[in-house]
N, C-alpha and C positions, 0 to 999 in steps of 0.2 A: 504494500500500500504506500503509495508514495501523499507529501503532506505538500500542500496549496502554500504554504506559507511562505513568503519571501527569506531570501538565507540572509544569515544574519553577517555582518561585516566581521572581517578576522578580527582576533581580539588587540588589543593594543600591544603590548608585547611584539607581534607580529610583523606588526607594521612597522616602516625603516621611518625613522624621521627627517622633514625636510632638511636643508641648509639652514635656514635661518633657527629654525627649534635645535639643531644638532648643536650651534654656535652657543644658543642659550644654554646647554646641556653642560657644554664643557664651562660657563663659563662660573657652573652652579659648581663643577668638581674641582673649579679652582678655588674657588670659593669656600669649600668646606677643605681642601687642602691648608689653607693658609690658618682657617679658623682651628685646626687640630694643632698644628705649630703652633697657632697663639698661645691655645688650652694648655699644651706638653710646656711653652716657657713661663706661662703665670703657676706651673706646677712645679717645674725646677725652680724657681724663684722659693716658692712657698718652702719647699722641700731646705734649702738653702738657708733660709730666715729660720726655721724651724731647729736646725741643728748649728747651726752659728750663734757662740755666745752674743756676738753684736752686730750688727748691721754694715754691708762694707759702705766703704765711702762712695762708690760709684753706685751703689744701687737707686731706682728712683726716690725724689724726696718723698712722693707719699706714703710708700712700702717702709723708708726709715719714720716718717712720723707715726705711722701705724705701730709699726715697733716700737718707740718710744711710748704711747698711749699704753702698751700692753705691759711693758714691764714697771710703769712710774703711773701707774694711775691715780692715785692720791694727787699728785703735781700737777698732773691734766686738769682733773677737777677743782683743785684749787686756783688753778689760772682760770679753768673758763667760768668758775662763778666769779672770781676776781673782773672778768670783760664785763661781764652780768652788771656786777655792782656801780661798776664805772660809765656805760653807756654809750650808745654809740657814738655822739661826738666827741670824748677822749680816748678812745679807740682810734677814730680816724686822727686825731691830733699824734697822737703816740706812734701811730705807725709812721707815720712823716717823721718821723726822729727817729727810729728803731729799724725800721726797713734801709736805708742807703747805709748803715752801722754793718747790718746783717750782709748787707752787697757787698761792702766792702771786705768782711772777713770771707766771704764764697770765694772772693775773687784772687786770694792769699794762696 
């Protein structure tokens, strides 16, 4: 008995994709290439912070203030209710005299 019914299209799998899909294809494998590098070096980073008594000097500054917050948190939280208390316009006064101090010692 054969069936009336129209055949159904190959399933995706099947089908070769055009040019332009093909280009987007590779452009997704580069894509998740680079984001596994990323993942593998914020994993060696962590790996590194984790067994190192201190943070090197080249690492980024946020990763060393992170590490700093994690081993002096008393000092974190007393500086930042210290911001707290003081408010934002001696904040912004204070950093205009603290920050080109702070550049200058970076730049040593």
């Amino acid at each position: 008995m054969t069936s009336n019914l129209p055949s159904s299209p190959p399933a995706p799998s099947a089908r070769r994709p055009t040019v332009p899909q093909q280009r987007v294809l590779e452009r997704i494998a580069a894509q998740r290439i680079r984001l596994r590098a990323r993942r593998a070096q914020r994993h060696q980073w962590q790996t590194e912070a984790v067994s190192a008594q201190g943070v090197s000097s080249d690492a980024p500054m946020l990763q060393r203030l992170a590490m700093f917050a994690k081993l002096h948190p008393v000092a974190v939280t007393a500086v930042l209710g210290a911001a707290l208390v003081a408010g934002p316009r001696r904040l912004v006064r204070w950093a205009g005299v603290v920050l080109p101090l702070v550049m200058q010692l970076r730049g040593r």
